[in-house]
PyMOL Python script that loads the backbone (N, CA, C, O; Angstrom):
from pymol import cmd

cmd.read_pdbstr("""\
ATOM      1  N   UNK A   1      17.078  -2.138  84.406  1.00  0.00           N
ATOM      2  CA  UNK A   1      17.044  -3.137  83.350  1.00  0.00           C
ATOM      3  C   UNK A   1      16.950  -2.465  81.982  1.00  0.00           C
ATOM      4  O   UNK A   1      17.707  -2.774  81.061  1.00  0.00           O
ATOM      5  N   UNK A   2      16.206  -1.742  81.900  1.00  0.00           N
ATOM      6  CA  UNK A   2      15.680  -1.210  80.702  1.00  0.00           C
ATOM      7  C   UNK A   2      16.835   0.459  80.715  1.00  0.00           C
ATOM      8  O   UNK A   2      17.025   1.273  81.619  1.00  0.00           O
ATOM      9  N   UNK A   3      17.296   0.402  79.511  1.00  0.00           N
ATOM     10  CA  UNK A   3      18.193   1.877  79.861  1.00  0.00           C
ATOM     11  C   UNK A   3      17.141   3.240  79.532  1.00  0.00           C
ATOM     12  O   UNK A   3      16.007   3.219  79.054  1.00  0.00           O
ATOM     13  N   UNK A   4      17.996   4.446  79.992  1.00  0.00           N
ATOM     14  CA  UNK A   4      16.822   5.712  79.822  1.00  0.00           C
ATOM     15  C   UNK A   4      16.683   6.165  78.134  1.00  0.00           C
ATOM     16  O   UNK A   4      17.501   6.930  77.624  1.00  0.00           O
ATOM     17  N   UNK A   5      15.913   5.770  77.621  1.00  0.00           N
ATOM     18  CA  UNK A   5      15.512   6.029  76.337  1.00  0.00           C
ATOM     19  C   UNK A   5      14.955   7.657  75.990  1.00  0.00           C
ATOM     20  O   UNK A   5      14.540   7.942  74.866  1.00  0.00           O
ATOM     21  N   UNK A   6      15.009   8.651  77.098  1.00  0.00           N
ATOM     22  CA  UNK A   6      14.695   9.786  77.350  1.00  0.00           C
ATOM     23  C   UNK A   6      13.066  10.397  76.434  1.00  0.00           C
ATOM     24  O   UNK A   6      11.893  10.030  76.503  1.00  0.00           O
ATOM     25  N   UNK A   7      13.715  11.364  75.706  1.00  0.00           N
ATOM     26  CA  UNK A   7      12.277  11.574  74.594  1.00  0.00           C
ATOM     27  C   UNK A   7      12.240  10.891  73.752  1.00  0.00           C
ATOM     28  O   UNK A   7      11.461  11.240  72.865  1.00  0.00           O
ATOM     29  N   UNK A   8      12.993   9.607  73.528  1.00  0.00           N
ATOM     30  CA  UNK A   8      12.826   8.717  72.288  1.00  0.00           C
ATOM     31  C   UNK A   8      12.110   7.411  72.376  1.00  0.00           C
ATOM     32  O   UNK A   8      11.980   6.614  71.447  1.00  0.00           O
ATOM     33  N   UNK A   9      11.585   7.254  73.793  1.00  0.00           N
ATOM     34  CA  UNK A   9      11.409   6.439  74.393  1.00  0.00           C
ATOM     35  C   UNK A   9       9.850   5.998  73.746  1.00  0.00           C
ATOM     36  O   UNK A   9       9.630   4.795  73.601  1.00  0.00           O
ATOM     37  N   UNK A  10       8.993   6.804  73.440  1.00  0.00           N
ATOM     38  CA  UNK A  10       7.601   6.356  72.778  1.00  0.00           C
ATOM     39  C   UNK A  10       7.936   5.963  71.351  1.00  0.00           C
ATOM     40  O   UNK A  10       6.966   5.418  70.823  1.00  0.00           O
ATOM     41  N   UNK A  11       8.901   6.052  70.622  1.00  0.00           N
ATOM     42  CA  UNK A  11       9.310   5.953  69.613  1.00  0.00           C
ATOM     43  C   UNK A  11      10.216   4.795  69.069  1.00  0.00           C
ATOM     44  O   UNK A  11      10.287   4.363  67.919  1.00  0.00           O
ATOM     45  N   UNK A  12      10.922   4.389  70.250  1.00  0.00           N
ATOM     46  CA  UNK A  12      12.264   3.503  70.104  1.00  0.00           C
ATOM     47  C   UNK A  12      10.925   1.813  70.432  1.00  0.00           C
ATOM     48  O   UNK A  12      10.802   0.810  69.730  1.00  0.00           O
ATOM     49  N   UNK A  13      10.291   2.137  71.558  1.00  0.00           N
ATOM     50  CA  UNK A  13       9.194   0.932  72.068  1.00  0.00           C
ATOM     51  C   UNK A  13       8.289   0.535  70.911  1.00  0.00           C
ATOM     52  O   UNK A  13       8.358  -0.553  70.339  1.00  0.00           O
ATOM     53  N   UNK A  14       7.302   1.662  70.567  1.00  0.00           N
ATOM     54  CA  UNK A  14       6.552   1.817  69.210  1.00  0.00           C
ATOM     55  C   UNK A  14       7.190   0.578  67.857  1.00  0.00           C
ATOM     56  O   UNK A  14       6.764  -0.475  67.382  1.00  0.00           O
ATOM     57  N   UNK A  15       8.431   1.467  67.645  1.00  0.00           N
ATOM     58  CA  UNK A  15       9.571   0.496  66.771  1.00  0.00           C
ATOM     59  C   UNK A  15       8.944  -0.843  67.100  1.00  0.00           C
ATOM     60  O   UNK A  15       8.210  -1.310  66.229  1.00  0.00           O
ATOM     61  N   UNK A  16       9.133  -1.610  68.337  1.00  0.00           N
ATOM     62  CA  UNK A  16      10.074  -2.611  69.013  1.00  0.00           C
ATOM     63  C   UNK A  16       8.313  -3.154  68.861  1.00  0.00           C
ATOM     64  O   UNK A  16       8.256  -4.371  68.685  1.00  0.00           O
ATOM     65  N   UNK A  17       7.254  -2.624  68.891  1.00  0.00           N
ATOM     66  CA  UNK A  17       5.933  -3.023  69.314  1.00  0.00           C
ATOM     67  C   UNK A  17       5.630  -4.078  67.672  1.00  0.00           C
ATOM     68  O   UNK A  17       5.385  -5.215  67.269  1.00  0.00           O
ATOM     69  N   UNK A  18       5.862  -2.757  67.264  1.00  0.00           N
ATOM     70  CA  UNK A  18       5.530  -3.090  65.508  1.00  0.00           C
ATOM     71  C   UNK A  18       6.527  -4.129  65.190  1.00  0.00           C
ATOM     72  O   UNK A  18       6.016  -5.087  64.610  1.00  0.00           O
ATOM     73  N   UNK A  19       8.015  -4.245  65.430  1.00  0.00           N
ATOM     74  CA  UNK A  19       8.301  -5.026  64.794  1.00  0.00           C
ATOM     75  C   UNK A  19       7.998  -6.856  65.307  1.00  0.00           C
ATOM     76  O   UNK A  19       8.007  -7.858  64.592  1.00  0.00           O
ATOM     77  N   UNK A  20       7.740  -6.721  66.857  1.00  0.00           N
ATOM     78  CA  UNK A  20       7.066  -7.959  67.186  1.00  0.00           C
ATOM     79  C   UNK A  20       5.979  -8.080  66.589  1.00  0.00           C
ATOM     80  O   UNK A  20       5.768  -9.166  66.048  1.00  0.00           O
ATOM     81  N   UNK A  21       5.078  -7.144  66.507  1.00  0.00           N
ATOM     82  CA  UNK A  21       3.796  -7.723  65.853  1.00  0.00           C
ATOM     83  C   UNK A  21       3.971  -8.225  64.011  1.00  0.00           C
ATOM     84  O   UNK A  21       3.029  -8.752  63.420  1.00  0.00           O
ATOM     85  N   UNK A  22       4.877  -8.032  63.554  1.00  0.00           N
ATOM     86  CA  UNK A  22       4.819  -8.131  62.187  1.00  0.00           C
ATOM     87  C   UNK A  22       5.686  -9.749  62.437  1.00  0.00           C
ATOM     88  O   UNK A  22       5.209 -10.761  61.923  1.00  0.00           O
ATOM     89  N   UNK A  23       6.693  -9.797  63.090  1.00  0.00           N
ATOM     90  CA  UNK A  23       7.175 -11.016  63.018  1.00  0.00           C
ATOM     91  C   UNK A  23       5.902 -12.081  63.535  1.00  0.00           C
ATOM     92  O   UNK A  23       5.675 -13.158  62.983  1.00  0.00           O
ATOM     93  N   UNK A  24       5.284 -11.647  64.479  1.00  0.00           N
ATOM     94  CA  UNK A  24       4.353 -12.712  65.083  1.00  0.00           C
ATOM     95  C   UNK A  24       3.508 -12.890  63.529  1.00  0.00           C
ATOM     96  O   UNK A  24       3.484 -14.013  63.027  1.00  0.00           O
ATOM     97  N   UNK A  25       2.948 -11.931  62.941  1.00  0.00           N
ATOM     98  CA  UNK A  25       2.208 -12.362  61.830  1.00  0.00           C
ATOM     99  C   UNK A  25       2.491 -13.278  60.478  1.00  0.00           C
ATOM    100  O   UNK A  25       1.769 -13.967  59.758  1.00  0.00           O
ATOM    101  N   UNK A  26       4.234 -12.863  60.493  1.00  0.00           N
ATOM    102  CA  UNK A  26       5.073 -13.493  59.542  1.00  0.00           C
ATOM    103  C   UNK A  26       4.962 -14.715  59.959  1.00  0.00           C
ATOM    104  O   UNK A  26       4.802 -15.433  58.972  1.00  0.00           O
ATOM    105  N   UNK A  27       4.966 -15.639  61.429  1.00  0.00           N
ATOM    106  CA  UNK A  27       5.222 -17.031  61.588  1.00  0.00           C
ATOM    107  C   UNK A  27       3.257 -17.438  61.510  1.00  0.00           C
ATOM    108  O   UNK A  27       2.987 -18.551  61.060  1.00  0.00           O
ATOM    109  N   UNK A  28       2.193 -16.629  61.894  1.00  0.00           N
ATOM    110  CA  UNK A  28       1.062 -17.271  62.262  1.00  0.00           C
ATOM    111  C   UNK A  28       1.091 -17.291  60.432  1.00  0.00           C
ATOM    112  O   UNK A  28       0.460 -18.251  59.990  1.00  0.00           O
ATOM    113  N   UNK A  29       1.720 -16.387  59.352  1.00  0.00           N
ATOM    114  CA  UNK A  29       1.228 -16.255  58.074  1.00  0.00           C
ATOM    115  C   UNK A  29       1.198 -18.325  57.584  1.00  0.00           C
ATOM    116  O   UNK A  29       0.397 -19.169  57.182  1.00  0.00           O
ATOM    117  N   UNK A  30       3.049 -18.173  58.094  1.00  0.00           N
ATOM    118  CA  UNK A  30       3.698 -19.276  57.395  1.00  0.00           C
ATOM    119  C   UNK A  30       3.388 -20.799  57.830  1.00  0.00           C
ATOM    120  O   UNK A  30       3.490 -21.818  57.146  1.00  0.00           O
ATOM    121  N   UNK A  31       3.009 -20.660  59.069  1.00  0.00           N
ATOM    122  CA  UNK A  31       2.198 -21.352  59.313  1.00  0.00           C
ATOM    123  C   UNK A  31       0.998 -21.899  58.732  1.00  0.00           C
ATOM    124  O   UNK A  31       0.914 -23.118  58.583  1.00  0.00           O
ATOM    125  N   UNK A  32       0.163 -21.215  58.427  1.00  0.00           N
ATOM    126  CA  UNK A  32      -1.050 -21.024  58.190  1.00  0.00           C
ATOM    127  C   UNK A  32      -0.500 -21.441  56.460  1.00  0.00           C
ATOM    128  O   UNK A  32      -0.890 -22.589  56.248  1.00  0.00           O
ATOM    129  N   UNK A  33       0.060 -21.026  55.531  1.00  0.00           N
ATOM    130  CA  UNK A  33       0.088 -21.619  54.743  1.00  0.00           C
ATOM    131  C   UNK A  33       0.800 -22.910  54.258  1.00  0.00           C
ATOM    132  O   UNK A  33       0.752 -23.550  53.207  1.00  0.00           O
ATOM    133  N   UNK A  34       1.576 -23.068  55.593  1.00  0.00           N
ATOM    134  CA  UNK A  34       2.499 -24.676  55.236  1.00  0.00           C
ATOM    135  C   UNK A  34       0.941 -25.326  55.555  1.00  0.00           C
ATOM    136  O   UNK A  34       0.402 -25.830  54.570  1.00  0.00           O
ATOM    137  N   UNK A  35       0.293 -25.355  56.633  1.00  0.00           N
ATOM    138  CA  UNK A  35      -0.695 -26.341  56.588  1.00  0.00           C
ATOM    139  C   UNK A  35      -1.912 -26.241  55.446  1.00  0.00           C
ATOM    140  O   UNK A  35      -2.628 -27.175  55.085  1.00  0.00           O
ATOM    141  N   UNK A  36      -1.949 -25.042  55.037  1.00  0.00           N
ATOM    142  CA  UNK A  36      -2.613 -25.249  53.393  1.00  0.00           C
ATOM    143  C   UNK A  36      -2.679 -26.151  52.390  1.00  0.00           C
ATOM    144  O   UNK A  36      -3.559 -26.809  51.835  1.00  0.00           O
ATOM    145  N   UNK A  37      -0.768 -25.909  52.255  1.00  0.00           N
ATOM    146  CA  UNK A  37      -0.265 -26.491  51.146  1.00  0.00           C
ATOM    147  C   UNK A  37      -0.084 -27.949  51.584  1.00  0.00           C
ATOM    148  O   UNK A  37      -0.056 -28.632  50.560  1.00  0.00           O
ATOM    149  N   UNK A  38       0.064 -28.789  52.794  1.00  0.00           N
ATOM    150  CA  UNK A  38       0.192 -29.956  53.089  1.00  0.00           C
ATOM    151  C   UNK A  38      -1.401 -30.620  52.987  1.00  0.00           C
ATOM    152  O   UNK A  38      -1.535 -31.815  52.722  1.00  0.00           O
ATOM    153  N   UNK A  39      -2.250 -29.983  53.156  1.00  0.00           N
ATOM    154  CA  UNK A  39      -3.735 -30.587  52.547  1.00  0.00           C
ATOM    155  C   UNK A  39      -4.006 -30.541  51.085  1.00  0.00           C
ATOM    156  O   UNK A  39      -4.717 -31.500  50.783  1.00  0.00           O
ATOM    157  N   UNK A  40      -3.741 -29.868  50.163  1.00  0.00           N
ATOM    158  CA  UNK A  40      -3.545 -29.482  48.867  1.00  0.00           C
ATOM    159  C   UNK A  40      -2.702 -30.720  48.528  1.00  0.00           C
ATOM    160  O   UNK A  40      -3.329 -31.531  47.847  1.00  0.00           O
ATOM    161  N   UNK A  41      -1.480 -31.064  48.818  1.00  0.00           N
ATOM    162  CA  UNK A  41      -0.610 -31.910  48.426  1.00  0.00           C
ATOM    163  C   UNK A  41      -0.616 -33.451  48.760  1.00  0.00           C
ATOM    164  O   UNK A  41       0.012 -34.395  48.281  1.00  0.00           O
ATOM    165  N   UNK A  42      -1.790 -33.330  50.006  1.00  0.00           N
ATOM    166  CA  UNK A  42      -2.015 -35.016  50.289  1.00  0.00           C
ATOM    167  C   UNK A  42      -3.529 -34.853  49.235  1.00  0.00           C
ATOM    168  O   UNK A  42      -3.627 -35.584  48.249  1.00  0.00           O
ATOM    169  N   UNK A  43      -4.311 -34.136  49.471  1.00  0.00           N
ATOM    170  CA  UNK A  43      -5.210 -34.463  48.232  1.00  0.00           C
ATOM    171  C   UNK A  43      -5.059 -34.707  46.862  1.00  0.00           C
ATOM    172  O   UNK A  43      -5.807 -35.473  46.255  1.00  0.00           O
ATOM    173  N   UNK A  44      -4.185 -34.134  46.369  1.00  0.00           N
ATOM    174  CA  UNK A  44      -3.867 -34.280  45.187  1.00  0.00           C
ATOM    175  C   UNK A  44      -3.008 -35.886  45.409  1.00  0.00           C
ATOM    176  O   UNK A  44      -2.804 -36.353  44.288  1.00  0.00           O
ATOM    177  N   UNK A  45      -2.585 -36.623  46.285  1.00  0.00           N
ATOM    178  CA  UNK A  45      -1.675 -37.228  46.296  1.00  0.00           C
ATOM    179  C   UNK A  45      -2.745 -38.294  46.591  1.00  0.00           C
ATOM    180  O   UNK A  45      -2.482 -39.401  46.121  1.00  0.00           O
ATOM    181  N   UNK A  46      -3.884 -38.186  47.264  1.00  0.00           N
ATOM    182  CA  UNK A  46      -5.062 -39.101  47.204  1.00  0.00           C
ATOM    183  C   UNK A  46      -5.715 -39.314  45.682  1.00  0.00           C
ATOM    184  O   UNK A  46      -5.902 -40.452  45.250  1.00  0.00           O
ATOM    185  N   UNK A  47      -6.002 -38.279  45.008  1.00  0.00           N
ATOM    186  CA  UNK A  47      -6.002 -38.415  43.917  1.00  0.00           C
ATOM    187  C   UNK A  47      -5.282 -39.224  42.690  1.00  0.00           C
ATOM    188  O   UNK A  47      -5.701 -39.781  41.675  1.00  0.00           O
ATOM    189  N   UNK A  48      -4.369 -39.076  43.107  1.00  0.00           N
ATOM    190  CA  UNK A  48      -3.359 -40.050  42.366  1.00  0.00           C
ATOM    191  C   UNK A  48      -2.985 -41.271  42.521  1.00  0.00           C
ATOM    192  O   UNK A  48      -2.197 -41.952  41.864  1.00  0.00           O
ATOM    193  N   UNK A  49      -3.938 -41.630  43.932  1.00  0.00           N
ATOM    194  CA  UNK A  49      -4.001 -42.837  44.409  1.00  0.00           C
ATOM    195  C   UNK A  49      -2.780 -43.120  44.665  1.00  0.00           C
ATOM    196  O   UNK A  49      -2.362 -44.185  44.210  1.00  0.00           O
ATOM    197  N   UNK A  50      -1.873 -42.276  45.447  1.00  0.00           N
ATOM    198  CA  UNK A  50      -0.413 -42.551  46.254  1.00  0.00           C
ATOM    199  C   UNK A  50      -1.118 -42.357  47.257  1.00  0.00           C
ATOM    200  O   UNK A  50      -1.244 -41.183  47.605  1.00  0.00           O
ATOM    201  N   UNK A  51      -1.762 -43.345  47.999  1.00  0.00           N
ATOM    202  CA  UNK A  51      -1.563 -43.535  49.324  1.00  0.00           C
ATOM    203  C   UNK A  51      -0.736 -43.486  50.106  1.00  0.00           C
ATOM    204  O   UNK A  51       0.214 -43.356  49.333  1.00  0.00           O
ATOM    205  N   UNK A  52      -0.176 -43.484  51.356  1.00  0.00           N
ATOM    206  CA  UNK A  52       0.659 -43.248  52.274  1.00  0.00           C
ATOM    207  C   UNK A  52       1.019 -44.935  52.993  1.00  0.00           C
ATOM    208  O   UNK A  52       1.812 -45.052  53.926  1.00  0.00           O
TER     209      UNK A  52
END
""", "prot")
cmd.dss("prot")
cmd.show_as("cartoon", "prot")
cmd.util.cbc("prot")
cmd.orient("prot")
């Protein structure tokens, strides 16, 4: 399944480790701030007495 990555093989995975972990952080980031900004924006929107 996996082809022979020979001596590059701790290196090529490593790559492949890091770049999942940075994408996983990129979506928990964006996440994490869409639901920020959607409490920020209904408060302020309570404020203004635009109810829903």
């Amino acid at each position: 399944m996996m082809p022979d990555l020979g001596k590059y093989a701790g290196t090529v995975l490593s790559a492949y480790g890091v770049t999942l972990a940075l994408l996983a952080a990129l979506v928990a980031l964006s996440l994490w701030r869409g639901a920020r900004v959607k409490r920020a924006l209904e408060a302020q929107e309570r404020r203004m007495g635009r109810n829903g």
